[in-house]
VMD Tcl script that draws the C-alpha trace (Angstrom):
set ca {
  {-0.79 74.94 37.14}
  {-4.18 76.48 37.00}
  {-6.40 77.23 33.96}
  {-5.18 80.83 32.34}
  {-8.76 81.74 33.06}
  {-8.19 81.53 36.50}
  {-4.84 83.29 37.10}
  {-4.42 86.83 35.73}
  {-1.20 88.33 34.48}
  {0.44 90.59 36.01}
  {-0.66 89.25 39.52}
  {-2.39 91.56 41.45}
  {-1.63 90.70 45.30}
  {-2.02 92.71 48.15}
  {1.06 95.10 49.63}
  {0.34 93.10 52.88}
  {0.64 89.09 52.58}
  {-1.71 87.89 55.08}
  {-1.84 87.05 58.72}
  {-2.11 83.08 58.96}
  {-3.72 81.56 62.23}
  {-0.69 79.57 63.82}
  {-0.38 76.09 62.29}
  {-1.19 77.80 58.86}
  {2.15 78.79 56.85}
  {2.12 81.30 54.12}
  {2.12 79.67 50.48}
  {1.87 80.99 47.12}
  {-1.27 80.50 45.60}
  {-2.54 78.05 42.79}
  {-1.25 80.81 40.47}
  {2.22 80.81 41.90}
  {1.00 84.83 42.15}
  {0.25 85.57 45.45}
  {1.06 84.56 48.89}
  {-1.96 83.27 50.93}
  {-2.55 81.08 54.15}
  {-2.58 77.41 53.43}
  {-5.64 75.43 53.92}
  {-5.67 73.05 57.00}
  {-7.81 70.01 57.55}
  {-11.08 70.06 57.08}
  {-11.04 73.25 55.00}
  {-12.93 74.06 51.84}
  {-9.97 74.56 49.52}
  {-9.66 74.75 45.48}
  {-7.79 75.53 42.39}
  {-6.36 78.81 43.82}
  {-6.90 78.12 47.35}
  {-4.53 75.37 48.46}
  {-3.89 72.93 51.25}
  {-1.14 72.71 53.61}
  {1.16 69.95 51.65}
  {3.38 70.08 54.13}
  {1.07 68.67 56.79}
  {0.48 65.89 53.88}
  {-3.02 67.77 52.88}
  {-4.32 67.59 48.73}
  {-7.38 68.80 47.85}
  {-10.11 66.31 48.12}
  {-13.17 66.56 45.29}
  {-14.48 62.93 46.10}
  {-16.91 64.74 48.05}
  {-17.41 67.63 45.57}
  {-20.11 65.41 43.75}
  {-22.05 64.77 46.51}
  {-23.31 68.49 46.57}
  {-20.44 69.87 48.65}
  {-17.36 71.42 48.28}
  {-13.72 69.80 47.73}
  {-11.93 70.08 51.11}
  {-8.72 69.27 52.61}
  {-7.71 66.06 53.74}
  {-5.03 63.62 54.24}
  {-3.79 61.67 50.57}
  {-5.00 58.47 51.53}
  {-8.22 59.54 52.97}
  {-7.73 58.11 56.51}
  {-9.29 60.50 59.17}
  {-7.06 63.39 60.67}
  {-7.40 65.73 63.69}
  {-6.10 68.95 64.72}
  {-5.21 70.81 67.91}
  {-3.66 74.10 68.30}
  {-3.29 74.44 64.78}
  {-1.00 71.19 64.35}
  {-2.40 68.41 62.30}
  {-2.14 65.12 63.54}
  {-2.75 61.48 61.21}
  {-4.84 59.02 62.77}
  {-3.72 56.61 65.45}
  {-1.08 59.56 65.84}
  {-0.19 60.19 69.79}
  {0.96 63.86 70.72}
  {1.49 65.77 73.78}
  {-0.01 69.10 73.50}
  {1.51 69.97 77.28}
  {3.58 68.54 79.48}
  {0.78 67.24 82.06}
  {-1.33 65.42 78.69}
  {-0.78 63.03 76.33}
  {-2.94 61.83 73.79}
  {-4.10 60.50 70.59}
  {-6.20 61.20 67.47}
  {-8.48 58.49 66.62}
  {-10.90 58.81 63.62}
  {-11.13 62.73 63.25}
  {-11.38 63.49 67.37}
  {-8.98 62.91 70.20}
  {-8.41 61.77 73.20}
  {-6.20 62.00 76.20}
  {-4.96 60.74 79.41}
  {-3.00 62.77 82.44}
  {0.77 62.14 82.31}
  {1.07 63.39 86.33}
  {-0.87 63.49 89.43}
  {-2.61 66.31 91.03}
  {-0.76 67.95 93.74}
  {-3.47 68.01 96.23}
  {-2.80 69.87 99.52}
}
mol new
graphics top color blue
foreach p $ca { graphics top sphere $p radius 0.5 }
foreach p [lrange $ca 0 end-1] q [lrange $ca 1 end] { graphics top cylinder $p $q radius 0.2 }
display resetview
C-alpha cells in the first residue's frame, strides 16, 4: 500500500475511467482508489502509477539512481519486447499474423515469412 501522503481519502477519480491503448488493461491504482491504464514495458511507472502484473511487469528503481526514472520491466530483469500492445519475454517466438512468425531477442524482434508470395 502506498504512503497516506500519497493517497487521499475519499478518492477523488474521474466519472470516466480512462481509455487504455490495446494491450493496456484498466487497474486500480497504487491507492486501490482509482482505475487507471496499467503501465507496459518500458514505461516510467511509480508508487501510484503501476505496471501491467499481469504481463509479469514490477516496477524497476535499479535504474532510478542512475539519474532516471523507475520503469517497467520484467521481474528478473531479462530484456522484453512488445508488438501491438502484447508483451513478449525474451527468446519468446509469436506470430503477430498468419504470413509472420517471429521472435523477441534482447528488447527488439525479428521475423521470418511463414508462406510464399503468390507471384503472377
Amino acid at each position: 500500500q502506498v504512503c497516506a501522503q500519497l493517497c487521499r481519502r475519499p478518492c477523488y477519480c474521474p466519472w470516466v475511467p480512462p481509455h487504455c491503448p490495446r494491450g493496456s488493461p484498466l487497474v486500480l491504482d497504487g491507492c486501490g482508489c482509482c482505475k487507471i491504464c496499467a503501465r507496459r514495458l518500458g514505461e516510467p511507472c511509480d508508487f501510484l502509477h503501476i505496471c501491467d502484473q499481469s504481463q509479469g511487469l514490477i516496477c524497476d528503481y535499479s535504474a532510478a539512481s542512475a539519474g532516471t526514472g523507475a520503469t517497467c520491466n520484467f521481474e528478473d530483469g531479462e530484456e522484453g519486447c512488445e508488438v501491438n500492445g502484447q508483451v513478449y519475454r525474451d527468446g519468446e517466438v509469436f506470430q503477430p499474423s498468419c504470413k509472420l512468425q517471429c521472435r523477441c531477442l534482447d528488447g527488439g524482434f525479428t521475423c521470418v515469412p511463414l508462406c510464399q508470395e503468390d507471384i503472377r
